[in-house]
C-alpha positions as CSV (number, residue, x, y, z in Angstrom):
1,X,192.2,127.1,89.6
2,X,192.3,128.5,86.2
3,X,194.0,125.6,84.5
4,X,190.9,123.7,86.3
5,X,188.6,125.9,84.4
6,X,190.5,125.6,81.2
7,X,190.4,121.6,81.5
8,X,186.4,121.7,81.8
9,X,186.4,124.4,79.3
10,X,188.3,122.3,76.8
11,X,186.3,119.0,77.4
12,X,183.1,121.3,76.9
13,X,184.3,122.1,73.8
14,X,184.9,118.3,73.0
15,X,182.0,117.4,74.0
16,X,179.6,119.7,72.1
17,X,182.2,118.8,68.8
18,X,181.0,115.3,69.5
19,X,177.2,116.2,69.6
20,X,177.1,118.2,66.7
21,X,179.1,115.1,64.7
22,X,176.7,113.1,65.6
23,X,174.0,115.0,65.2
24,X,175.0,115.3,61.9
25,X,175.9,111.1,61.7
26,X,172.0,111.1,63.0
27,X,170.4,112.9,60.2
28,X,172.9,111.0,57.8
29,X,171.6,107.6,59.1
30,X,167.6,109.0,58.4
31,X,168.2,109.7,55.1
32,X,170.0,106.5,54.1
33,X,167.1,105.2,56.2
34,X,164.0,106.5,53.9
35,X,166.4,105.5,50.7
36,X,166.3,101.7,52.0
37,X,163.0,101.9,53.2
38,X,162.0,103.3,49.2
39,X,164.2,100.8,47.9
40,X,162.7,98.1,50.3
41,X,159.2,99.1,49.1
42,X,160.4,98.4,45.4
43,X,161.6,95.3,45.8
44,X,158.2,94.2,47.4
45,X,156.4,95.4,44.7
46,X,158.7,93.7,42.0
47,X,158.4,90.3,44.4
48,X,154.9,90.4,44.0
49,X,154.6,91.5,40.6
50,X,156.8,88.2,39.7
51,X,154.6,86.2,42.3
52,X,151.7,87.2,40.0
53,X,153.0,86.5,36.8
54,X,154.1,82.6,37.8
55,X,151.0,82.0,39.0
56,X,149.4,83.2,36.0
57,X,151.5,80.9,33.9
58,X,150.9,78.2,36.1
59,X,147.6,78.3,35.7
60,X,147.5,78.4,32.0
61,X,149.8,75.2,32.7
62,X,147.8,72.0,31.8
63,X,147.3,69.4,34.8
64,X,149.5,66.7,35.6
65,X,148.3,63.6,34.2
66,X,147.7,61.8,37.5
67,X,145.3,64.8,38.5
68,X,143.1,65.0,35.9
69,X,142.7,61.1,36.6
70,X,141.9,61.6,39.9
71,X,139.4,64.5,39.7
72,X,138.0,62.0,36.8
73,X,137.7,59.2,39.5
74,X,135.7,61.3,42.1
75,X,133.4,62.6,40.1
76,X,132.9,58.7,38.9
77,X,132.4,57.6,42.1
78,X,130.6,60.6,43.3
79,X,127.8,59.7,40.1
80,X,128.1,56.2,40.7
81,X,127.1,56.8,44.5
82,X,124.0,59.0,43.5
């Protein structure tokens, strides 16, 4: 009967080694977590940063050739319609 109560007393003693481990893994995880999460947040603000900055060169870009002969055309035949 005692060795019964030593077996469950041992495995007790496992058993709250393993929740305090991963307890511990737990609050390890959150923290590496909030560090991705900041990192994460960075990386969307660089994206869009460099989104900004392409379309702003585009822009300064002059239009294709064939474009600027089509917008020509409309407004041609829009005049021409009038």
């Amino acid at each position: 009967m005692i060795s019964e109560f030593q077996d469950l007393s041992d495995k007790i003693e496992r058993l709250a080694a393993l929740v305090g481990s991963l307890r511990s893994e737990n609050a390890q995880l959150r923290q590496t977590n909030v560090l991705l999460n900041e990192v994460n947040t960075a990386l969307i603000e660089r994206l869009v940063e460099a989104q900004r900055r392409v379309e702003a060169v585009l822009e300064q870009l002059p239009a294709p050739a064939g474009e600027a002969e089509e917008d020509g055309d409309d407004s041609t035949n829009a005049e021409a319609t009038r």
